[in-house]
C-alpha positions in Angstrom: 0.0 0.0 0.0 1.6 3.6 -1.1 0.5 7.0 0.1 -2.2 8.1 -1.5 -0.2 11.4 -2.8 2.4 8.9 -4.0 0.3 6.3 -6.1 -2.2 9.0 -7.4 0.3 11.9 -8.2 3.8 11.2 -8.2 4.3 7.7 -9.7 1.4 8.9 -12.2 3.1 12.8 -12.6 6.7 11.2 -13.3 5.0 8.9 -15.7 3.9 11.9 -17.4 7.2 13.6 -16.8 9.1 11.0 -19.0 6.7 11.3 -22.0 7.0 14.9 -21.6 10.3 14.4 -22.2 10.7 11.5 -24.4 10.7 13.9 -28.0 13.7 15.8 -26.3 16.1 12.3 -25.5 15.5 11.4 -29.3 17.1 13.9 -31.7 17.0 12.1 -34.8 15.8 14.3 -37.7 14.9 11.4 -39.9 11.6 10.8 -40.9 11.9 7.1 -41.8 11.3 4.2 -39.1 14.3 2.4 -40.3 16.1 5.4 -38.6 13.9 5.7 -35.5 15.0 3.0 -33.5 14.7 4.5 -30.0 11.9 6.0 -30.7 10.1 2.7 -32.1 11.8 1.1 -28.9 10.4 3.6 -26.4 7.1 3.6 -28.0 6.9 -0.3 -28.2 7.9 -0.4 -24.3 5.3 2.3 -22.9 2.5 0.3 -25.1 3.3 -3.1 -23.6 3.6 -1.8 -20.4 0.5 0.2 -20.1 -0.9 -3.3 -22.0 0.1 -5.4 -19.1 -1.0 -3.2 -16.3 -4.7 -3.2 -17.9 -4.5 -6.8 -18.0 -3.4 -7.2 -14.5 -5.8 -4.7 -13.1 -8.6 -6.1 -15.4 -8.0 -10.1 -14.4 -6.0 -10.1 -11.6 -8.3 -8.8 -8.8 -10.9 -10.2 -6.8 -13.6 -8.8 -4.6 -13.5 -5.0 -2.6 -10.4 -5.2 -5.9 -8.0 -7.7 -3.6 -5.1 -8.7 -5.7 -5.3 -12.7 -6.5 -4.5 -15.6 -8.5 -6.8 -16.1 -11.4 -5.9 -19.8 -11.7 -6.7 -20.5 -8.0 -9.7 -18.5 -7.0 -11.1 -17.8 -10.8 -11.6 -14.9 -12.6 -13.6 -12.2 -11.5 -14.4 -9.4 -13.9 -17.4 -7.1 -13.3 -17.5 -3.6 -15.6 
């Protein structure tokens, strides 16, 4: 369990922080993906991650949103 000022705003603001950033790290003036490697990279990354996470948050919790094992207690999933 985190703070509630560190799980809402700063994990979440430095998350933001690094995309913010992100364009400025990658100088490359070329247009073709070839080229782009870190950005293609970095790109790739943040969309698996963020892909994960959804999946874990979506499958992985149970009742009053208890983290558990899908294979031992079953899946819960309620929108």
């Amino acid at each position: 369990m985190f703070h509630p000022m560190v799980a809402g705003v700063t994990i979440p603001g430095m998350g933001l922080f690094l995309l913010m950033v992100a364009p400025f790290v990658d100088k490359n003036p070329s247009n073709k993906p070839k080229d782009r490697k870190f950005a293609i990279i970095l790109f790739t990354m943040f969309v698996m991650m963020w892909s994960v996470l959804v999946i874990i948050g979506s499958f992985f919790r149970g009742p009053g949103f208890n983290f558990i094992m899908p294979w031992k207690d079953g899946i819960f999933f309620e929108l």
